[in-house]
N, C-alpha and C positions, 0 to 999 in steps of 0.2 A: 504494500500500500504506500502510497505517496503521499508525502505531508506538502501541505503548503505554504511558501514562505509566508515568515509573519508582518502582519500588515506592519507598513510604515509611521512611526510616530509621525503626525503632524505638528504637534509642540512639543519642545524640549523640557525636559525635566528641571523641575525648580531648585536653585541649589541653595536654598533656604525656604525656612516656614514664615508663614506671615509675619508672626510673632520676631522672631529671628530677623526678618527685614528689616524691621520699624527698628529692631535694636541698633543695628548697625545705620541706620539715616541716621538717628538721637549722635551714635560714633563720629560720624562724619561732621556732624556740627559741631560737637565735643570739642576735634581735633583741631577743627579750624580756629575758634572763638580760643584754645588753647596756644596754640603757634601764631596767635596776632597777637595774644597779651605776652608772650613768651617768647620773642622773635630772634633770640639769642641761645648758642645751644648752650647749656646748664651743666654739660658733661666734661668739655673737655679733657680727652681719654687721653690725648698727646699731639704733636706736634701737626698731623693728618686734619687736624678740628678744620672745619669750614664753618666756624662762627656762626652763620644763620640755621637756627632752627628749621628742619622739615619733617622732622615724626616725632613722633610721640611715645616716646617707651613706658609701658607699666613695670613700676619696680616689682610688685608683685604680680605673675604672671594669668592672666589669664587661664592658663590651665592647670593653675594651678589655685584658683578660688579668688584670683583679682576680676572687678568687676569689669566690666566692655565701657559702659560709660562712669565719668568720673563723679562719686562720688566723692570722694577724697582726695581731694589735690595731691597730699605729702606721698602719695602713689606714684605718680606722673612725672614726668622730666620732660622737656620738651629737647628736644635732640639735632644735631646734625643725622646725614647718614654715616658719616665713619665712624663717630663714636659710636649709632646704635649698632653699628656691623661688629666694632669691636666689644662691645657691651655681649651683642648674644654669642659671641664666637667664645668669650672666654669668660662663661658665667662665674667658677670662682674666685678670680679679680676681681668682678664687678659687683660679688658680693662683699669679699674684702672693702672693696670705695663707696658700698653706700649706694650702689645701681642696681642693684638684687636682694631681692628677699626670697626664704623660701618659703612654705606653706608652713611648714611647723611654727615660723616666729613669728607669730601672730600676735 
């Protein structure tokens, strides 16, 4: 017996829940209203720093029970990208300097 191929999706699958959306819009405004007040990056890792702020790092991580939007500032650092590259590359440094937390030290 012969199967037949299966119909073609006409929409793409959602890669979040509603819920999940509206989270990440509230994120995105977060980030912005944080990187204008914050325009200066807060890390300086070392010499690599590009001065202006463009992300936003959660000292405590997201997946590790930090929230997506900021409730608590003393969480957040407003960042160059090389210091947050060098922030997630070399998490026990960054714990050492005060740029990581982990879930236990609550």
């Amino acid at each position: 017996m012969k199967r037949s191929p299966m119909p073609k999706r006409t929409t793409g699958l959602r890669h979040r829940s509603s819920k999940t959306a509206k989270l990440y819009v509230a994120r995105r405004l977060f980030v912005a209203e944080t990187l204008e007040a914050r325009p200066v990056c807060e890390a300086h890792w070392d010499a690599k720093c590009q001065i202006r702020s463009v992300d936003v790092h959660e000292i405590l991580p997201r997946s590790q029970g930090g929230l997506i939007v900021g409730d608590e500032p003393e969480n957040y650092l407003a960042v160059c990208r090389s210091c947050h590259d060098q922030i997630e590359t070399n998490p026990e440094e960054a714990h050492r300097r005060g740029f990581r937390r982990w879930s236990w030290e609550r």
